[in-house]
C-alpha positions in Angstrom: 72.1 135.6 139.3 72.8 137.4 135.8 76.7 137.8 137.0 76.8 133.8 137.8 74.8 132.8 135.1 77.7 134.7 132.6 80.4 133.0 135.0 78.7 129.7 133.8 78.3 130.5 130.3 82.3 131.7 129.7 83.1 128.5 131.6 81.0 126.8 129.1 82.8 128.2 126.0 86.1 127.5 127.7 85.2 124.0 128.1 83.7 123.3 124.5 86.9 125.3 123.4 89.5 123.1 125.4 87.3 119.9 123.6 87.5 121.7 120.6 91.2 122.2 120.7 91.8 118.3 121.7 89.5 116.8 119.1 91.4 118.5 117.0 95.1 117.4 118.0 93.9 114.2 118.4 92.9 114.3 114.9 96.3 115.6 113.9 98.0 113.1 115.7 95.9 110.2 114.1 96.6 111.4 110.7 100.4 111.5 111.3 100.2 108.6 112.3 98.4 107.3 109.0 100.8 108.5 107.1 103.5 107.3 109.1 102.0 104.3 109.4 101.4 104.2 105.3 105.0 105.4 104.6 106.5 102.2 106.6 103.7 99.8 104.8 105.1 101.3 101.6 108.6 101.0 102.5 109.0 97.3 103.9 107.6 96.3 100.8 111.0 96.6 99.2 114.0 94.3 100.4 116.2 95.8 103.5 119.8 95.3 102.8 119.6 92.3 105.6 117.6 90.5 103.2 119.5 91.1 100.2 122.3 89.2 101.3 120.6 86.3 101.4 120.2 87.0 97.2 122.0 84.6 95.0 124.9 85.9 92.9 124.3 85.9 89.3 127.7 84.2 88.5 129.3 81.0 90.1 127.6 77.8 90.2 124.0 77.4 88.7 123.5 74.7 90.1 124.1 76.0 93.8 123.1 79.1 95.6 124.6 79.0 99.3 122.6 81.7 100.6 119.1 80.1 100.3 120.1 77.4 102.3 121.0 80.0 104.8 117.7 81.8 104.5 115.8 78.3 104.4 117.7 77.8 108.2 115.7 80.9 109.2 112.6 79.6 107.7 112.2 76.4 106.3 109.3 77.6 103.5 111.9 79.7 101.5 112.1 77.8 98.4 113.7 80.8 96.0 114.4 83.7 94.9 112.6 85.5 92.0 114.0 88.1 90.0 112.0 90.1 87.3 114.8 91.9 84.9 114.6 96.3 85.4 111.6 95.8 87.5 111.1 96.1 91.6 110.4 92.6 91.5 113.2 90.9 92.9 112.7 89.0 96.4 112.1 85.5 98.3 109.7 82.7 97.3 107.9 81.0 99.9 105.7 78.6 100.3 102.6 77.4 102.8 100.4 75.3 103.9 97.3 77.0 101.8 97.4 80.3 100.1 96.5 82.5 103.1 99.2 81.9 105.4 101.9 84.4 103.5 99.2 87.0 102.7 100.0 88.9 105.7 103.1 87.2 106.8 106.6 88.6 105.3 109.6 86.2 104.7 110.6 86.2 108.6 107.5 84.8 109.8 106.6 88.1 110.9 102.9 89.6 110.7 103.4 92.6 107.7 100.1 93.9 105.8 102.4 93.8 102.5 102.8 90.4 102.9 105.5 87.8 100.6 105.7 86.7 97.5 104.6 82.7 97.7 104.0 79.9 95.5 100.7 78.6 95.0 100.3 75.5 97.8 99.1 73.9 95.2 102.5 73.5 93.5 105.6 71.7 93.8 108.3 73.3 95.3 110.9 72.2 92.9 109.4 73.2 89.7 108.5 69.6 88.8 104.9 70.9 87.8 104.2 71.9 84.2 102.8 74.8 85.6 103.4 76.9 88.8 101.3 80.1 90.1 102.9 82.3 92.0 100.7 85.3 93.8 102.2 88.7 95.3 100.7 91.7 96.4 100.0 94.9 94.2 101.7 97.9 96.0 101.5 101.0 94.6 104.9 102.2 94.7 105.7 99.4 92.8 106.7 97.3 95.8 106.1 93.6 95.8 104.0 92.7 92.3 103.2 96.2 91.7 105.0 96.2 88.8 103.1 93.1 87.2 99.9 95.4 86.5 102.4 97.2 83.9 103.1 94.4 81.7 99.0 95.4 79.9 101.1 97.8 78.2 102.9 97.5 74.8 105.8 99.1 75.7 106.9 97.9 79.0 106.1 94.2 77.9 108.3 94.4 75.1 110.8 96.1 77.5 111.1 93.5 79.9 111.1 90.3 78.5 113.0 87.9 81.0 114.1 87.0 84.8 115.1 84.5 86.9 114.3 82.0 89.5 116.5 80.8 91.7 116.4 77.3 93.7 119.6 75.9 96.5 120.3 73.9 93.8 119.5 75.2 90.6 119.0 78.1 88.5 116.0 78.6 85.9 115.7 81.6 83.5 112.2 83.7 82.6 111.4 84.1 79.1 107.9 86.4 79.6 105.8 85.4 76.1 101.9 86.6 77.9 100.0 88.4 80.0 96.7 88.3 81.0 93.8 90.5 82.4 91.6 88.4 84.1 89.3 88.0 87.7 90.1 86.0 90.8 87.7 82.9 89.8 89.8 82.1 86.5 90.3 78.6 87.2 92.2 77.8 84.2 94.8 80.4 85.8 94.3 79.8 89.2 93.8 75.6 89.6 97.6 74.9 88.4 97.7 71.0 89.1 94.6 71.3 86.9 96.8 70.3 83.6 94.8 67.2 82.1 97.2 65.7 79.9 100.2 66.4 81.7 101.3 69.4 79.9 100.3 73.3 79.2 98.1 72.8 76.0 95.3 74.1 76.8 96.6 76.8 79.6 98.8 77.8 75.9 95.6 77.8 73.9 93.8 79.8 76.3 96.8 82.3 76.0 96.3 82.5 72.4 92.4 83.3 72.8 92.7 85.9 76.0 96.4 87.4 76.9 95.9 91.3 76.2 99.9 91.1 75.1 101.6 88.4 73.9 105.2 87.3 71.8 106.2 84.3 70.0 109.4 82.5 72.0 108.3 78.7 70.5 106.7 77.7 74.0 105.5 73.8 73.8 103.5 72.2 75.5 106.0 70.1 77.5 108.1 73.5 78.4 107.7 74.4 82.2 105.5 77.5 82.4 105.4 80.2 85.3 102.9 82.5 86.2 102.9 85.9 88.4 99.7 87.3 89.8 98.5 90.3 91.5 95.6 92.1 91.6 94.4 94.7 89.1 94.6 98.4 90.5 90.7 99.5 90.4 89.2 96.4 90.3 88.4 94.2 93.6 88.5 91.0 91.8 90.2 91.6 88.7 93.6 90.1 88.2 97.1 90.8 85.9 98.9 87.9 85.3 102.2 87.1 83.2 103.6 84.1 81.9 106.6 82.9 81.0 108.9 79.7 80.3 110.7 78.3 82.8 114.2 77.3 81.3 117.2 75.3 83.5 120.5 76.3 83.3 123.0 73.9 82.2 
């Protein structure tokens, strides 16, 4: 009885080892997979070099750029292109039918956690409004908006002042003049048809009371404005947002 009942008991400890042994493989496995699984998140943030030949040249014709009418054939709520001077920003603009649609949805149509960069639905797609909001994701590589939470400091706003936007059939350069730290229910930041007398006034004096940085480029009231938020790094509402004129080229 002894001599089975020690049979049982090494079977016993086999058994809890084997368990042991797979819990812990299976644990491995799941945390390579994290990280693999974080690395490609990380990584198709940034453009493949398939999408970057849909990127208008910077010469030629301003008022024409071929290749977004060739990325609007593969979906028809491309509307741009968006360039951010020595930063990472520098990809598509789309636009949908509310602001949730592109949140998880990259520029293919395709379901990606990092998302696209997109234009508030609120907005006009050809810039008519005095104001447009435009929303990406903060990645922490610097993907995406990632790098609009580094405009709060001195030296990197001063450092990059300017971009572009890019339409089929026009061009528009970025003068950056503001940025703001702010939370998700701002709604003088995020209700942009919400421009009483027709013009930026008060979304200008509300700059001059709030933006954490800030430079004097002569913005009116009846200059175009632009707007790029993402959200702050810590904070689950907070917001970062820059400003800048929007300027046609002749």
């Amino acid at each position: 009885l002894l001599h089975t009942a020690a049979k049982l008991a090494r079977a016993g400890d086999r058994l809890v080892s084997m368990v042991a042994a797979a819990l812990i493989v299976i644990m491995l496995l799941f945390g390579g997979y994290s990280l693999w699984d974080t690395a490609m998140i990380y990584n198709g943030a940034f453009l493949d070099s398939d999408l970057l030949t849909f990127k208008p040249g910077v010469s030629g014709d301003p008022d024409s750029n071929p290749t977004l009418e060739e990325l609007q054939a593969i979906n028809p709520d491309v509307l741009g292109w968006l360039t951010i001077d020595d930063t990472h920003i520098d990809y598509p603009v789309v636009i949908g039918e509310d602001d949730m649609e592109y949140i998880n949805t990259d520029v293919y149509g395709n379901f990606a956690l990092y998302g696209s960069i997109f234009m508030s639905s609120m907005n006009a797609r050809d810039l008519s409004d005095p104001y447009t909001l435009i929303y990406g994701h903060h990645m922490d590589n610097g993907g995406m908006f990632g790098d609009v939470v580094e405009f709060v400091n001195t030296d990197y706003f001063e450092s990059h002042p300017t971009g572009t936007l890019y339409l089929p059939d026009a061009t528009y350069t970025i003068e950056i003049f503001a940025c703001l730290q702010t939370d998700a229910f701002d709604s003088m930041v995020y209700n942009p048809t919400n421009q009483p007398d027709g013009d930026v006034s008060e979304l200008l004096n509300y700059l001059d009371e709030n933006a954490v940085q800030s430079r004097y480029i002569g913005v009116t009231p009846q200059d175009k404005v632009i707007a790029l938020s993402t959200c702050a790094e810590a904070e689950t509402n907070g917001r970062v947002v820059i400003f800048g004129r929007l300027d046609r080229k002749s």
